[in-house]
N, C-alpha and C positions, 0 to 999 in steps of 0.2 A: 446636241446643241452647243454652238461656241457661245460661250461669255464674258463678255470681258467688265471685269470691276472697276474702279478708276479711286482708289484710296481703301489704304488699308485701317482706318481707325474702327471705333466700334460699331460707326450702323455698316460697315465694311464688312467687315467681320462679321457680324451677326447675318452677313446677306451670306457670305461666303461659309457659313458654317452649314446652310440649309442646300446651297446650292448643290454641293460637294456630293450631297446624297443620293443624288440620281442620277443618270449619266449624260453629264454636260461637262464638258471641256472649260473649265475657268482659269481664264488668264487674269491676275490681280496687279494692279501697277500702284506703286505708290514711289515717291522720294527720299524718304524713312526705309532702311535697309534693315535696322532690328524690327520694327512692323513686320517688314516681307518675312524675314526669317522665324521668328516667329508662329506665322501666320502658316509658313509652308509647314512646318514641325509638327503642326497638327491637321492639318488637310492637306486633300490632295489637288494643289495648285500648280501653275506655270509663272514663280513672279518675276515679274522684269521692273529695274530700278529706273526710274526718270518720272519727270513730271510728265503727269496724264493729260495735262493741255498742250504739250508739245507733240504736233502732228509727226515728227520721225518717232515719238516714242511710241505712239500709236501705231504708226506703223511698224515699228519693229515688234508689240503686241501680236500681230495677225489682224491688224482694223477691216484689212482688205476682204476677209471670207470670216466678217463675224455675224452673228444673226441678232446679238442685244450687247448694247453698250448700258451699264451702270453708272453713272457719274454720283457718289457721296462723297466727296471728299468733304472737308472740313469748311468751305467756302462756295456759296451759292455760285458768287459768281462765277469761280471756276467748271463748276459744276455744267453751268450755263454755254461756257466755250465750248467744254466738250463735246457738249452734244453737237453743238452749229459744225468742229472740225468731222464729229462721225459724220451726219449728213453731207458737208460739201463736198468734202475728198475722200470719203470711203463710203458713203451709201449704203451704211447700216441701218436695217430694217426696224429697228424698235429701239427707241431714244428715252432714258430713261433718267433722272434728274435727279437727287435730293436736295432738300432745302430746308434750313433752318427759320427762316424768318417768313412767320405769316402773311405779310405781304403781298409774297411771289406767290402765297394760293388763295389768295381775294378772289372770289368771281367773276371781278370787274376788270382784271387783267387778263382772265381766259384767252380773249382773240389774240393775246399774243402769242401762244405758244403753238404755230404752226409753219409750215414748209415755208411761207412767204415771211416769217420775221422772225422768231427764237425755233425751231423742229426738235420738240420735243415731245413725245407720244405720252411721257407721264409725268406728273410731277409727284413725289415722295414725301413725306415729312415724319420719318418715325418717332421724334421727340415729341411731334403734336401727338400722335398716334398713341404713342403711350399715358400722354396727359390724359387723355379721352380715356385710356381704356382704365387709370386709374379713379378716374374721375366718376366713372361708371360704379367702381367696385364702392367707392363713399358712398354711392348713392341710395346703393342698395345693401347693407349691413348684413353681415352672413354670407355674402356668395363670394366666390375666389374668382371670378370675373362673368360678363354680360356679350356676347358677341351675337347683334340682332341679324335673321335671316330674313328673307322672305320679304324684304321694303318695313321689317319689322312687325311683319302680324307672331311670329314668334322669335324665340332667340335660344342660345344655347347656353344654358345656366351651369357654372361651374362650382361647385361646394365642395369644401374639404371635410369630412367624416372623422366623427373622435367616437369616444367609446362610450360618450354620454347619448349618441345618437339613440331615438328609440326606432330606427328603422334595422337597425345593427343587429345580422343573422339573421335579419327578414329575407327571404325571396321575394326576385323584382316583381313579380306576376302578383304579389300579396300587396306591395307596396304600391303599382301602378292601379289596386283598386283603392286605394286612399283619394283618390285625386277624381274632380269630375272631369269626363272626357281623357283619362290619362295623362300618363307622361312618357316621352321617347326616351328611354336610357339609350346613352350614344356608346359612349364608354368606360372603362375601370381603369383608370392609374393606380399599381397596387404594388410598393417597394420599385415603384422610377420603371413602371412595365406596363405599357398598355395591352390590352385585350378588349374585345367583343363577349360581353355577357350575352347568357341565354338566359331565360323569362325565371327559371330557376336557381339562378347563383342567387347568392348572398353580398350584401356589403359589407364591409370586415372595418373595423376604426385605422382610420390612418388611410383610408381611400380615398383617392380624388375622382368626383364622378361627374361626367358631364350630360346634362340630361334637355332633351327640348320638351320647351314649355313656351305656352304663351303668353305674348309681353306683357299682358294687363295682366298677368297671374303670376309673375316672379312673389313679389311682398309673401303670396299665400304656402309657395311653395317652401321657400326658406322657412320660415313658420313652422310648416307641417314637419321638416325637418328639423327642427328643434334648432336651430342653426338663429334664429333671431339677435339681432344687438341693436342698443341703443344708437339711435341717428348722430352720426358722425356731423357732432358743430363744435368741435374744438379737435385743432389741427396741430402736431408738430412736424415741419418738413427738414430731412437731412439732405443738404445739399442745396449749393442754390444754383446749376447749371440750367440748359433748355427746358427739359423738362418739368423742374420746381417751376420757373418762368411762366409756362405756359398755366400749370395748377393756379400760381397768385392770382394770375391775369383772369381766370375764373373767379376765384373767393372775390374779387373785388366788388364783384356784382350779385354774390351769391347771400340773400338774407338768411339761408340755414347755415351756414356756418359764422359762430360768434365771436370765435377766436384761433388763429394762426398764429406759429413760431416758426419762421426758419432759420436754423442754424447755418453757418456758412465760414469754412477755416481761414479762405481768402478775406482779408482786408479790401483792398481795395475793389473786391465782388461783391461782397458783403455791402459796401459803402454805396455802389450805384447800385443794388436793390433798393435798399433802404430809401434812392430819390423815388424810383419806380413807382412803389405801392404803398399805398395809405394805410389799407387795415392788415398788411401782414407786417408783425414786429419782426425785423432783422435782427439777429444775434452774430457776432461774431466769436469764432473760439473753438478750441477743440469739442468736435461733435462726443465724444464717451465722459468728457470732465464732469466730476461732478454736480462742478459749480452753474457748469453750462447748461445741464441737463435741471440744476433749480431754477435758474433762470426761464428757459423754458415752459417749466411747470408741464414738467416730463408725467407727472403723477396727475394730473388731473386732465389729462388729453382722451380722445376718445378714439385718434387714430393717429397714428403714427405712419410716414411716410419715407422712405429712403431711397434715392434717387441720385447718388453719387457718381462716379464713374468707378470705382472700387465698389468689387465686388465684396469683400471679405468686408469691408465699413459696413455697407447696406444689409448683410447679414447679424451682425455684430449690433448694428444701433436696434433692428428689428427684437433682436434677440434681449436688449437692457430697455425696451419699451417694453414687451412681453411682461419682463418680469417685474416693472413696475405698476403694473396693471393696465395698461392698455390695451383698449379690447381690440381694436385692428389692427393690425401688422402689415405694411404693406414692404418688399423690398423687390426691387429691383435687380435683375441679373444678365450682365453685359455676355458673360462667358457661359454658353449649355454647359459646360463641365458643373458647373456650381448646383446646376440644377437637382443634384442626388442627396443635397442638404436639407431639402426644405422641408421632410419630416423630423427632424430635429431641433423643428425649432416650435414650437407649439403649433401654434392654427398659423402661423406667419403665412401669405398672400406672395408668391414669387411672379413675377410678371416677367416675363424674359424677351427683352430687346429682341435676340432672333426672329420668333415667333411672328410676335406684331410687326415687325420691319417687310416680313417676306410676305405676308397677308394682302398687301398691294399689289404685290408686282406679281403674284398666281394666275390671275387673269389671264397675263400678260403671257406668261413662257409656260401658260397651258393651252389645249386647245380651244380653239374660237367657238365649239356647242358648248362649253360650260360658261353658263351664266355670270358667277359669282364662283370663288374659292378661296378658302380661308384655313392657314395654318391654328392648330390648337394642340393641346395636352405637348403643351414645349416640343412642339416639331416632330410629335410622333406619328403625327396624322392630319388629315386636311378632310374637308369640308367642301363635297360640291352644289354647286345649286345649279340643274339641269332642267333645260324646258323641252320636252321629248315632244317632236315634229314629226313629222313624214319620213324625213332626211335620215331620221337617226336609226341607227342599227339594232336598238334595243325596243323600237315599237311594235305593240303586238305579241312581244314577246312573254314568258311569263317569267317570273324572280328568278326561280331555280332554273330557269334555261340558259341563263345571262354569261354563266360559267364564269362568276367572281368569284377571286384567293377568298379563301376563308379568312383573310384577317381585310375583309373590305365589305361593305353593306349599305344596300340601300336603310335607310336610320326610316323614312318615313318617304309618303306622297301627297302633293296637295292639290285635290282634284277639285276645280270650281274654290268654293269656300269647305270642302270639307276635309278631313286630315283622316289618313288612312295609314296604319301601318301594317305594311307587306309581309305575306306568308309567303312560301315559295310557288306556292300557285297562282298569284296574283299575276294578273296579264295588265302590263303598261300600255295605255292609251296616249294618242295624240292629244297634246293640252296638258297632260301630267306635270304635274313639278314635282323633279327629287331633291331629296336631300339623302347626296349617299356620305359615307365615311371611309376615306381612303386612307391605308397604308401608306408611308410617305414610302414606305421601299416598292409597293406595287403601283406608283403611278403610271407606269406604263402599259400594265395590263389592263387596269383599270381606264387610259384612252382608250386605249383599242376596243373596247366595248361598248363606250356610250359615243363616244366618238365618228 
């Protein structure tokens, strides 16, 4: 598949760091020559320098035999050109947007975004995206993030594992009868490695495990995990870019939290928050000062937040909340490389821009039988949600027929109202819903199957 990117900044980059991984052709254009350079240093791109609104740079891209245009650049409205130039003079098949300002995704401007007035097939917004998914993790004290399946009858709970756990050297098959009606272990993050457990591995401290469970039974599960913490109602935010923006623009309305600080280095950013929002105090000042960090009241916070565009700050502020006692740790990580730190830093919460960036747009540049598909465990693996019909290849079939890589598995099926997980003999029916877990390196094998 040809793709072409249109800005190399960071939701850029976070697209082009996942794209890279399967075999598609990405051509990246930006105006910014250290961007490109950079950008090519570590993946394997085609960059060409000019502005991605100018129809010959496009063209000199390959617009003409491309299959999806990216437009993130830094500016909606750019963003916005783009697309109208793919569609009028090169007749690219999937038109693909990001945007910063809430606005442009009201559902009152929907009817605009079609072949007769803006032809854009998606609109993107990974700053909201990430707001959400931190906003999630506050909500629910103990989990390292919530990603809901199914219209949300379940979801896939993430928890990070210390050595205080009491589940720790348990087998899963011991631990899955703790719970009424079970729980789906998905997978084991274990030293930055994912794997597929079988019913008898163990959990080890310092594991990240992702498990499905149902949405009115997160509270109980985290619990049973000994993972519980005090409700997050006192806030400190590091950074005051899109995504802080989007967090206040919640607290403003939120009666469970009682208190927010965002720190912020910029003066005159700092300055128009400060008009913005009422209940979150603006601070300006270096985020690690001491003095910033009393003003604050760094020590009496329940979560701690960091959201910068520096990855090593967001690592660094996480790491002097930590050790001032704060019990949530949330940081942000613009760059996968950064990803191999976050056992390092106590229970710290890594949420990585890649991941959620690309979680939209899988839909898109997978095939059209997959319902729903969603990046997880920082881009190691994806999440399909499959409605098996007549049409499809794998109906009637039984598990172990299906001839999926061993590092890929149906996780669970949901027949009618009831939740089944699959042995190798189980035979897929028409009406089944999967939830399988894919390899992000075997997605190919794994279309060609359900597909």
């Amino acid at each position: 598949m040809k793709i072409i990117v249109c800005g190399a900044g960071s939701v850029g980059k976070s697209i082009v760091s996942y794209l890279t991984k399967g075999s598609n052709d990405v051509i990246v254009i930006d105006d910014n020559q250290r961007r490109l350079d950079e950008l090519a240093q570590e993946f394997d791109v085609l960059p060409i320098v000019g502005k991605p609104s100018h129809p010959d740079v496009l063209e000199r891209a390959g617009a003409k035999d491309c299959d999806i245009i990216l437009a993130v650049t830094e500016s909606d409205e750019v963003n916005m050109i783009i697309c109208q130039l793919a569609y009028s003079l090169f007749n690219i098949g999937k038109k693909i947007a990001g945007v910063k300002s809430e606005t442009f995704m009201d559902p009152l401007w929907g009817m605009l975004y079609n072949d007769n007035h803006l032809p854009i097939d998606l609109l993107i917004s990974p700053d909201i995206d990430i707001a959400e998914h931190i906003l999630k993790i506050l909500q629910y004290p103990g989990s390292s993030g919530i990603l809901p399946v199914w219209n949300k009858k379940y979801c896939i709970l993430t928890l990070n594992i210390n050595e205080h756990n009491p589940f720790v050297e348990m087998p899963l098959n011991q631990i899955a009868k703790q719970f009424e009606g079970g729980v789906g272990f998905i997978n084991i993050i274990r030293n930055n490695v994912s794997f597929l457990p079988s019913m008898y591995d163990t959990i080890q401290s310092g594991d990240e495990i992702n498990l499905l469970v149902k949405y009115n039974n997160i509270y109980n599960v985290i619990s049973a995990f000994g993972l519980e913490k005090n409700t997050n109602e006192r806030l400190v935010i590091f950074g005051g870019g899109a995504v802080a923006q989007y967090i206040c623009s919640h607290i403003e309305n939120d009666d469970v939290i009682t208190s927010a600080r965002l720190i912020e280095e910029d003066i005159d950013q700092a300055r128009e928050l400060a008009r913005q929002f009422n209940r979150v105090v603006v601070i300006n000042g270096e985020m690690m000062s001491d003095v910033i960090l009393f003003e604050a009241d760094i020590t009496k916070a329940d979560a701690a937040i960091a959201v910068t565009d520096n990855d090593k700050d967001n690592l660094l502020a996480s790491m002097i909340a930590s050790k001032d006692g704060v019990g949530t740790t949330i940081s942000l990580i613009n760059t996968p490389s950064y990803n191999n730190l976050m056992f390092n830093i106590a229970d710290n919460t890594i949420v990585d821009r890649s991941a959620i960036a690309i979680s939209h747009l899988l839909k898109e540049i997978r095939r059209s039988s997959i319902a729903n598909a969603y990046s997880i465990s920082r881009g190691q693996g994806e999440i399909w949600e499959i409605a098996v019909d007549d049409n499809n290849s794998c109906v009637a079939k039984k598990n172990g027929e299906l001839g999926l890589p061993k590092t890929c598995r149906i996780i669970a099926v949901l027949r009618g109202d009831e939740l089944l997980y699959p042995d190798l003999n189980f035979k897929l029916n028409t009406g089944d819903q999967l939830l399988v877990y894919v390899d992000s390196t075997q997605v190919k094998q794994a279309e060609d199957i359900f597909c």
